[in-house]
C-alpha positions in Angstrom: -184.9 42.1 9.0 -185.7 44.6 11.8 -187.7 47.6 11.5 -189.4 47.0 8.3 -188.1 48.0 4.7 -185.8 51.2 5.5 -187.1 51.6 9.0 -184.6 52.2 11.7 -184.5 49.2 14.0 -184.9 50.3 17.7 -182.9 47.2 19.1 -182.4 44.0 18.2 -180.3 41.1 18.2 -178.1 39.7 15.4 -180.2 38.3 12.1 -177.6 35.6 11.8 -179.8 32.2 11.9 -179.3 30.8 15.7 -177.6 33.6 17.0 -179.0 35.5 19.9 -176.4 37.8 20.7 -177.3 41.3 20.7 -176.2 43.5 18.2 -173.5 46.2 17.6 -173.4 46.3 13.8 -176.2 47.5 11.4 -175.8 46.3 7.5 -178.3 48.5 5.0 -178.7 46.4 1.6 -180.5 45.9 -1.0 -180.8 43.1 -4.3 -180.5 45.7 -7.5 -182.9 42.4 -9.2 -185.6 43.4 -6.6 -184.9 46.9 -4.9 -185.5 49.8 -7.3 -184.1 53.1 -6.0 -183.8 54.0 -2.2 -185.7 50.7 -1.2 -183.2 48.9 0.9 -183.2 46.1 3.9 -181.8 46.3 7.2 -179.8 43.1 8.9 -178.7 43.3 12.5 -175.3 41.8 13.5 -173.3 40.7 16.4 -169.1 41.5 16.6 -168.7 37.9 15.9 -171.1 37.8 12.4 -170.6 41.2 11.0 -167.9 39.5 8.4 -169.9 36.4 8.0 -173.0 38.5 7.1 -171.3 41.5 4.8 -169.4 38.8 2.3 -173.0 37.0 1.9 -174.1 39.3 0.9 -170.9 40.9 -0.8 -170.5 37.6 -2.9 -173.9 38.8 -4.6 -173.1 41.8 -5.4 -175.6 43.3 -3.6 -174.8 47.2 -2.5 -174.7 47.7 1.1 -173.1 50.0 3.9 -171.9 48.8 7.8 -172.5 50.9 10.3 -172.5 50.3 13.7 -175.2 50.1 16.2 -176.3 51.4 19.3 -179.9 50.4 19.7 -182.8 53.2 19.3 -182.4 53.4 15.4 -179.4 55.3 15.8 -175.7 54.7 14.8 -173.1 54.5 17.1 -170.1 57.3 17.3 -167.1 56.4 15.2 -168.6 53.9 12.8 -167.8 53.2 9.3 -169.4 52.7 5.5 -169.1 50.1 3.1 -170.9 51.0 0.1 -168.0 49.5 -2.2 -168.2 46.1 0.0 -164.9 46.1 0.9 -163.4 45.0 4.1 -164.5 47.5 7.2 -161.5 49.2 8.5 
């Protein structure tokens, strides 16, 4: 997790374990069990582990939205939302 709970993560590299590629993805989640409300967590992905990391966590159940990511807390132009954990387009 980067940028603490809900905090916009200035830059970072993918949260996948062993990864060190920078990131370009940005997946906001949260465990319904644990998260009340707006209280969500932020996970940092790479092109390669955006899938890997978004069906993890879809195969909980937990709610979450993809966006992409362009460092300095802020998404990148042209990005999409998953909040039904489908496949991104």
């Amino acid at each position: 997790m980067i940028g603490g709970l809900g905090g916009a993560p200035a830059q970072g590299g993918c949260s996948r374990s062993g990864c060190h590629e920078p990131a370009s993805w940005r997946i906001d989640w949260r465990n319904p069990r644990i998260h009340t409300g707006e209280r969500f967590k932020t996970w940092l992905a790479c092109d390669e582990h955006v899938d890997y990391l978004r069906e993890f966590l879809a195969a909980r159940s937990f709610p979450l939205e993809v966006h992409g990511f362009a460092g300095e807390g802020e998404p990148r132009n042209g990005t999409t939302s998953d909040t039904s954990t489908e496949a991104r387009s």
